[in-house]
N, C-alpha and C positions, 0 to 999 in steps of 0.2 A: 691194854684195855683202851677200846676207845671210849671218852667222855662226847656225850651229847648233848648239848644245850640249845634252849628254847628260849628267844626272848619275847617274853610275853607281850614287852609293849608294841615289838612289830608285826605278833603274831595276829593273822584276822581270822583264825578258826576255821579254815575252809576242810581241815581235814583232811587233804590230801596224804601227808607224810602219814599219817595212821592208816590209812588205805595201802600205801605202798611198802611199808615196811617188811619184809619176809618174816621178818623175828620176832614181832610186835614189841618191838623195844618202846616206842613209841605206840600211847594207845589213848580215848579220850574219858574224859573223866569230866564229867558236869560241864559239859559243851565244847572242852577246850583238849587240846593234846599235850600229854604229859609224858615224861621218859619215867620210865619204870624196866628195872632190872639191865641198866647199863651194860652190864655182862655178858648177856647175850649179842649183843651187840656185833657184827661181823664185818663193821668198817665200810659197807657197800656204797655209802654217801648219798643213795637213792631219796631221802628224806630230804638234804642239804640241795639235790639238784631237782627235786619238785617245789620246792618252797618258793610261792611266788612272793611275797613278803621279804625273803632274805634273810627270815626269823628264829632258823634254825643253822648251828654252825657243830664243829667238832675241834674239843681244846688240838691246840698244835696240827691241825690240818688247813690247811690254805686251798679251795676250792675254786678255780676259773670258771664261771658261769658262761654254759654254753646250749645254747637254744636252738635245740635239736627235737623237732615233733616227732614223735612215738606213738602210732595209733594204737597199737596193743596197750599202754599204757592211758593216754587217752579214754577208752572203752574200758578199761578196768575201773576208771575212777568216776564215768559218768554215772555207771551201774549204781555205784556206792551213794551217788550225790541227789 
């Protein structure tokens, strides 16, 4: 199982990870996004590598951030926003 944590103090609410998740592990709840049903979860780190904040991680995974623009993803999250 992967664990997914949110640190709220760096999170700025933009919602992104909730837009991008496949699984909706991640979903928002009174303005903010929240992990519900870890379980589902399928490791993809898509959440961990849109987060512009840095505010989302996963216990015992170590992620190199790399800034790489994806317009399909891009347009999927304008839509949202």
């Amino acid at each position: 199982m992967v664990e997914v944590i949110i640190d709220e103090d760096k999170c700025v609410k933009c919602r992104e990870c909730v837009v991008i998740c496949p699984t909706e592990v991640i979903v928002e709840e009174n303005g903010k996004p929240v992990v519900k049903d870890v379980n589902r979860c399928i490791g993809c780190l898509s959440c961990s590598y849109i987060c512009r904040s840095d505010a989302i991680f996963h216990r015992d995974i170590y992620i190199e951030k790399k800034l790489v623009y994806d317009p399909a993803i891009e347009e999927k999250i304008m839509k949202f926003v």
